[in-house]
Structure formats: C-alpha cells, structure tokens
N, C-alpha and C positions, 0 to 999 in steps of 0.2 A: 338454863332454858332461856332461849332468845327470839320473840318471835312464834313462839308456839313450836318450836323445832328446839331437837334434842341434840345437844354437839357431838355427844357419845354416839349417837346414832348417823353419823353424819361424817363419816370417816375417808379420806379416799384412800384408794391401794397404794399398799407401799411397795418401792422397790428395791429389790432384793440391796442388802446392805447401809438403805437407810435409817432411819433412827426417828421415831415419833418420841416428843416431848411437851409432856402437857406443863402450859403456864396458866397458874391462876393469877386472876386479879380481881381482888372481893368477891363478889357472886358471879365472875364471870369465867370461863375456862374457854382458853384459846386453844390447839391442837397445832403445834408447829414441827415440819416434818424439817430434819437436817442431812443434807447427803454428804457424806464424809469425801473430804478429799485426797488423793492417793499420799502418802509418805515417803518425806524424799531422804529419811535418814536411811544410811547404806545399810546400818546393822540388822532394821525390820524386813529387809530382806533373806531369804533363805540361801547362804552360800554352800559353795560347791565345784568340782572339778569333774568335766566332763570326760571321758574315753580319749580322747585326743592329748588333752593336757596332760593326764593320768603317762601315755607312753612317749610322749616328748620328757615329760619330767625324769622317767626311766632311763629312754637315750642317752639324757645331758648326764645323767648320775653315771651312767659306764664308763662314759668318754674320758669323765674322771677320774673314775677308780683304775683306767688303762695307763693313765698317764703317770697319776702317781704310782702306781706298779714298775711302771719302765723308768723311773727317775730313782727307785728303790732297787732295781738289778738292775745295773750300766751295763751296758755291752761290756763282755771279756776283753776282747782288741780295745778299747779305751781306758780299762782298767789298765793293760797290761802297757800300751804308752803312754800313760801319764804317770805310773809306777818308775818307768825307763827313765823318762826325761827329768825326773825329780832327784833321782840317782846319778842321772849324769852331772844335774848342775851342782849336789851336793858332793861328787867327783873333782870337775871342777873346781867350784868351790874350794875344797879341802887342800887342792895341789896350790891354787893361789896364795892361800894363808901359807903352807909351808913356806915357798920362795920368799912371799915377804917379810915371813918373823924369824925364818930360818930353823924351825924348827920342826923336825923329822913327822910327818903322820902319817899313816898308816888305817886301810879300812879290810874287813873279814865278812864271812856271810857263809849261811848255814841255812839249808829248809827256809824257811820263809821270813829270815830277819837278818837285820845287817847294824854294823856298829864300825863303829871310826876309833881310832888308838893314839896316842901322843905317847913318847918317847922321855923316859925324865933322861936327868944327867949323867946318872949311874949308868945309863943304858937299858932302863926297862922301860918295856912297851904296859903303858896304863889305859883301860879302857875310859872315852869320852862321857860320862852320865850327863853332865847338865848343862850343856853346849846347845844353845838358843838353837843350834841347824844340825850339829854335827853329834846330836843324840841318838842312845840306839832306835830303832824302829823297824816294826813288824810291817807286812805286807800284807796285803789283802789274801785271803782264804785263798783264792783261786789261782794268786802268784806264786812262785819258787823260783829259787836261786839254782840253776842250772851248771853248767862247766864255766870254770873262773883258769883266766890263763895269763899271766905275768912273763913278761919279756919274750914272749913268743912259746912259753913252756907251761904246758896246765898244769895246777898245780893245787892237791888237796882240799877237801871242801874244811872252811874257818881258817886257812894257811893268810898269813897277810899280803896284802898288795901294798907294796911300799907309796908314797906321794912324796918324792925326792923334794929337798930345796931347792935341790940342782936346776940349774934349766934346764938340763937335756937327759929329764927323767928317762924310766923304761916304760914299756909299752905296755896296755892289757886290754883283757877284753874281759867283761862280765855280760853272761846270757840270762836273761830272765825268762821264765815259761808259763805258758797260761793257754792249758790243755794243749793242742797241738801248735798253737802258738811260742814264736822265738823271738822276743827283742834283743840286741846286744848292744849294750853301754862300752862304747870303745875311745882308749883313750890313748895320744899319737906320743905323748914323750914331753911335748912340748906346749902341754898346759892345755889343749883342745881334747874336751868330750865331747863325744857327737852319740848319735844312737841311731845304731842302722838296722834294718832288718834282720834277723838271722837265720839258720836254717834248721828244720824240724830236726829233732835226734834221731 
C-alpha cells in the first residue's frame, strides 16, 4: 500500500507473450513487466523440408542410382573391345618373349576362357598358372571365344596357336563374341597384333 492505492489493483494489460514479475523490497512490492526477446539459437527453431526440397532431393537421388547402375552394366561393345585389345597385347606380348628368350609358347581358348602354354625341353607343352600377365583368365559372362584360325586354316576349339621364336612366325586370327557382336584379334607373323572388326557368324 502506497499512497492509499493498492499495487495489486493497479496492474496494466499485458501483452501477449510477456511476463509480469513481482519484486519485493521490505514492505514495498514493485510489479515489473518483461518482454522476452526473440532467440537467435538455430535449434529453437522448428526445422523442416518443404515440397520442393522434398522432390529436388528425389531427382538428385535418381540421377545417382542411374549412374551407378550404368558404371555396374558397361555397355557389351565396350566390354567386348577392351576384352579384344587386352588379348591382343597379351598376344603380343607372349610372341615378343618367345623371340627374345627363344622359347616356344603357345596360347588355346575354349567358351569363355583362355590360357597360354610353354613348351619344356622334352617337348611338352605345360600350361602357364603363375605368369604375372600370361595367366589363365576367364572372360566376362557376356564374351566367348568364337572361330580361331592358325595359318590361314581354322582350326579346333582348345587346338594351340603356336607364338614362334621365329621372326617370321604364322598367322592367326582369334574372334571374340558378344551377342551379335565380332571383334578379331589378328596377328600378321611378324610380331604385330592389331584388332579389327569382324563379321557376325
């Protein structure tokens, strides 16, 4: 009581979201009103993603599951030339080592795998197992070994293709398939594999 006036009774409107706080001090009571000021921490607010975000977020998700889809099935024609040209150089390859250590090798292939041979002293052909390049190796599901033809004469599927020391080896040609697809791994005698097109069976 201050004055003959009652403080309780003597109140003004509050607005909405203020806060009255009564301070005593001895026999007197003050009435102070406090307006809260907005909060600028990010977490008191209520987060969310709107309709928009929601089907941008979807787009970006496809666009990726498209991509790793097509990096997981290569295209067959890419499959089937880089099959070709990994054969030719390991073609190569295997003709060059013959010339230079002089000794006789030999490569076969069957359905969808192929292997390289060395020759002992005796005269048998021994299959290569643990030749850093000139190991056997399978082909992708969708490749096959097609007509194999040695000096101009086809000749058996697993028959060997010789890789002379000689310089002036013989000739051949190996077809690889992938579905109507024909690469041929062709090699001229003289140490050059190339890989050209070939044509449907």
């Amino acid at each position: 009581m201050r004055n003959g006036t009652n403080l309780d009774s003597v109140r003004p409107e509050l607005v909405e979201g203020q806060k009255a706080i009564h301070v005593s001090t001895g026999s007197t009571r003050t009435a102070v009103w406090r307006v809260p000021t907005p909060s600028t921490n990010p977490f008191d607010r209520v987060c969310g993603f709107t309709l928009l975000e929601m089907l941008v977020a979807l787009v970006i998700a496809s666009i990726m599951l498209t991509v790793a889809t097509l990096q997981l099935m290569p295209n067959p024609q890419t499959v089937l030339h880089e099959e070709s040209q990994r054969l030719a150089l390991l073609m190569e390859g295997g003709a060059t080592s013959s010339q230079a250590g002089g000794q006789p090798l030999a490569w076969s292939g069957t359905g969808n795998s192929y292997r390289f041979w060395t020759r002992t002293r005796e005269g048998e052909w021994v299959r290569i197992d643990h030749d850093n390049l000139l190991h056997p190796r399978v082909l992708p599901q969708a490749v096959r070994i097609g007509e194999v033809s040695f000096n101009g004469r086809r000749i058996e599927p697993g028959a060997l293709v010789m890789l002379s020391p000689e310089l002036a080896a013989k000739d051949f040609r190996i077809s690889l398939l992938s579905d109507d697809l024909v690469s041929d791994v062709v090699g001229n005698g003289l140490g050059k594999v190339e890989v050209v097109a070939g044509k449907a069976p």
